[in-house]
C-alpha positions, 0 to 999 in steps of 0.5 A, a space after each residue: 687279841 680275842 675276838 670275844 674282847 674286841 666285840 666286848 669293847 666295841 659294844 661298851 664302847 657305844 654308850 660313847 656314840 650315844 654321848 656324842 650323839 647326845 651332846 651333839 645334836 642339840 647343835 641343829 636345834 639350838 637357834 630353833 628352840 630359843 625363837 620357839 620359846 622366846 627366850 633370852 641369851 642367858 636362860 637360853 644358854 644356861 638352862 635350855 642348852 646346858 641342862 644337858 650338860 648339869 645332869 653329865 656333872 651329877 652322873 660323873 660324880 655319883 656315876 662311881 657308885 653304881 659302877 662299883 655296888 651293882 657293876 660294869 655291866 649293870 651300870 652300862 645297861 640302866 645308861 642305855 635305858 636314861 638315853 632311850 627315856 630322854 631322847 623320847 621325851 625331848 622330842 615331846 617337850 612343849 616348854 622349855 623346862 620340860 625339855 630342860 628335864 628331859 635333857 637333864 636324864 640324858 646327861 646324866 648316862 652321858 656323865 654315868 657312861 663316862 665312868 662305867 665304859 672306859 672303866 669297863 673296858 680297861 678291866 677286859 683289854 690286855 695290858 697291850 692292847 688297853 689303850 686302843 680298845 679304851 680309845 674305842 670309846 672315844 671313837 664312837 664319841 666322834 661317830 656319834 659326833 658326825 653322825 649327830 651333825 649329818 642328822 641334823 642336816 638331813 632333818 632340817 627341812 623334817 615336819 613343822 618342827 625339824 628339831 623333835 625329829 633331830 633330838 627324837 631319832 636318837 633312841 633308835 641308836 639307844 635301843 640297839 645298844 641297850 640290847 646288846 650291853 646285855 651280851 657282854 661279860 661282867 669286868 673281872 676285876 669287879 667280879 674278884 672285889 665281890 669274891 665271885 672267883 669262878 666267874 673271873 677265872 672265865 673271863 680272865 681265861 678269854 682274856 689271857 688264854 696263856 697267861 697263869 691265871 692264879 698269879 694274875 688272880 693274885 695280884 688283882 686280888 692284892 688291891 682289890 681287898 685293900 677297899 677293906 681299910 677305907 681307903 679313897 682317891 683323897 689320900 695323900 698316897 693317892 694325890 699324885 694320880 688325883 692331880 693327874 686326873 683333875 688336870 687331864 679334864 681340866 684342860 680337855 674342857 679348857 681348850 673350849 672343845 665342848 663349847 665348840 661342838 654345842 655351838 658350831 653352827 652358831 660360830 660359821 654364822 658368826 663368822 659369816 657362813 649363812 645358816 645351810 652352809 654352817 651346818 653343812 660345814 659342822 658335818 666336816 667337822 664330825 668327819 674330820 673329828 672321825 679320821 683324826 681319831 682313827 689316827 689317835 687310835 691307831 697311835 696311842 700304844 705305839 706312840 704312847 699317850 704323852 707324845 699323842 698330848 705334845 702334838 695335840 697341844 702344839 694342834 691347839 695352840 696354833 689353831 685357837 690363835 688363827 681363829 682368834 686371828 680371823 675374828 680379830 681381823 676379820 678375815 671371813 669367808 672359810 678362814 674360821 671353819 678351815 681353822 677349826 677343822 685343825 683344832 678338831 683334828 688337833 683335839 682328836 688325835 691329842 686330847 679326844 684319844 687320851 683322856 678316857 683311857 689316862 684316866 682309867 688307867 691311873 688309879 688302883 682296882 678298887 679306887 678306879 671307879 672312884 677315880 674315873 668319877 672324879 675326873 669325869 665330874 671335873 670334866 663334866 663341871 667344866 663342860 656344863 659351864 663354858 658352853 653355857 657362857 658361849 651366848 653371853 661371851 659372844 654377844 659381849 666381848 665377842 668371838 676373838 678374845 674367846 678363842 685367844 683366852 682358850 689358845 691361851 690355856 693350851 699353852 698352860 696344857 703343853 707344859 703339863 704334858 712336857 714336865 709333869 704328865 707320866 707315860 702309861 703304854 704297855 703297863 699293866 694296871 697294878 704295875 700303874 697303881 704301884 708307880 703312881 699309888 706306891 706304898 699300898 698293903 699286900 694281901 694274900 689271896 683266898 681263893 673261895 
């Protein structure tokens, strides 16, 4: 693998440590903004916490189209600028709707970012390769996800408000990004659907430096000019990657990830933790989260994505059941968090490894963007509502019935994996799209 792709891949990839760091650092804040502002449960949850997570559905359902009309690149660059706007005027918010506004940018790079990175990165990485470099994606996630918690830690005792600090610090991280998405390469495969050959050819010489080029132009261009017939992810010869897509999301939100992560602190207390304790133990979630996908990067073009979603199903379902348990019964003490430890690891090696690289590898060329639209926005949709019933959930039927329901719906999740779920590893994507897309026109290449 050239060292140019690496270094590409790890820098698309940090728009996944904004959107962990994003998602996440709300966490520190989230007892002190509703005391501050005085706000009930319900708005509290649905408005103030998940507004964020409302502007992540809007980015990831309209997120395709500047991926597809002004590329990749350009797409990841105004991302980078929603982050830096939104961090800084968080921090500044003296009221709950303008925060909520604030928040609402961010989401919409986080939902963007979900489309534009791993389809970005799955058009530079050789066929080997994909699944690790797209995983990187989901690496910096989880590293935005620790550093976030280990943030919020150290800025609990900052200033008269501690939470402007912990939401604040994020641009510093979205500036750096930023500068440096504009140093990578434009994707190939967007440059050859715009008929800039040459620049393509470049790319695809770092890329496959002993590949035949010509071919290879040739066969992407065989899909990439299929756009011209009007086609979209909706039709039927594309209902089998649509199903796959909409269920990979569906469970990846079900499984009660996103609820977790924006209220672990709330959850050890609830369990028993007192306040300090709680976010110290939310750091060893983000460390757990880290190390276990390492592991799912280092397995996923080994193992393959479907064996790395059979073990992490098995993760959940045990997991989500033991700390049902532990509310049901009462266990206390450091049951809870040990517990959720093994579902962060369950997730991470499981779902967190695979769902952006299945996704992006599922759909043709010149439906990825679409594709990966449409998974995010199913994710994101899921994402926005779950967490924002989390308060509500909680101070009525209580913790336990939660987590038993989420145990539940893993159980679903397993047999999706053992009986529909295809493997993708060692595939290129136009040999994907005619397993799982057959029946698409062939056209010749013009080479202008």
């Amino acid at each position: 693998m050239h060292s140019k792709i690496v270094a590409w891949s790890i820098t698309a990839a940090l728009a996944g440590f904004l959107f962990g760091f994003d998602t996440v650092v709300i966490s520190g804040a989230d007892k002190a903004l509703q005391a501050n502002w005085g706000t009930s449960d319900a708005f509290h949850g649905s408005v103030v916490m998940a507004m964020a997570l409302w502007g992540t559905v809007i980015g990831a359902i309209f997120g395709g189209w500047p991926t597809n009309r002004f590329g990749r690149k350009n797409t990841l660059i105004f991302i980078g600028l929603l982050y830096i706007f939104s961090a800084l005027g968080s921090a500044m918010a003296n009221d709950p709707i303008t925060f909520a506004a604030f928040r609402f940018i961010g989401g919409l790079g986080v939902g963007a970012s979900t489309i534009a990175a791993p389809t970005y990165v799955s058009e530079i990485a050789p066929q080997k390769h994909r699944g690790r470099l797209v995983s990187l994606y989901q690496f910096n996630i989880v590293l935005g996800i620790l550093i976030a918690f280990l943030s919020n830690y150290l800025l609990r005792n900052t200033g008269a408000e501690p939470w402007r600090w912990m939401l604040g610090v994020e641009a510093i991280p979205a500036v750096i990004y930023t500068a440096f998405i504009f140093f990578v390469p434009r994707s190939p495969r967007w440059l050859i659907s715009k008929a800039k050959y040459a620049e393509a050819e470049k790319v695809l010489r770092t890329i496959h430096p002993e590949a035949d080029i010509e071919g290879k132009m040739l066969e992407i261009q065989k899909q990439s000019e299929t756009k011209i017939s009007g086609e979209n992810i909706f039709l039927k010869k594309y209902r089998f990657p649509l199903i796959l897509a909409f269920l990979v999301a569906f469970f990846n939100q079900l499984s009660g990830i996103n609820a977790f992560l924006y209220y672990a602190p709330r959850i050890f207390e609830a369990a028993g933790l007192g306040e300090s304790t709680a976010l110290l133990s939310s750091i060893g979630i983000g460390v757990v989260n880290l190390l276990f996908t390492i592991l799912g990067v280092v397995l996923i073009d080994k193992l393959g994505r479907k064996q790395l979603m059979f073990i992490g199903s098995i993760g959940y379902i045990i997991s989500l059941s033991l700390v049902a348990a532990s509310f049901f019964l009462n266990w206390g003490g450091l049951t809870v968090p040990i517990f959720l430890f093994l579902f962060i690891a369950a997730h991470a090696i499981g779902q967190g490894a695979v769902i952006w690289v299945f996704i992006s590898e599922i759909f043709p060329n010149h439906l990825r963007a679409s594709g990966q639209a449409f998974g995010s926005s199913t994710h994101w949709l899921l994402a926005a509502i779950i967490p924002s019933l989390i308060p509500f959930l909680f101070s009525t039927v209580g913790p336990a019935l939660v987590f038993a329901f989420f145990a539940f719906m893993m159980v679903l999740q397993l047999i999706f994996v053992i009986f529909m779920m295809p493997e993708t590893k060692g595939k290129s994507l136009e040999e994907l799209s005619e397993e799982l897309s057959p029946g698409k026109t062939t056209l010749s290449f013009k080479n202008n």
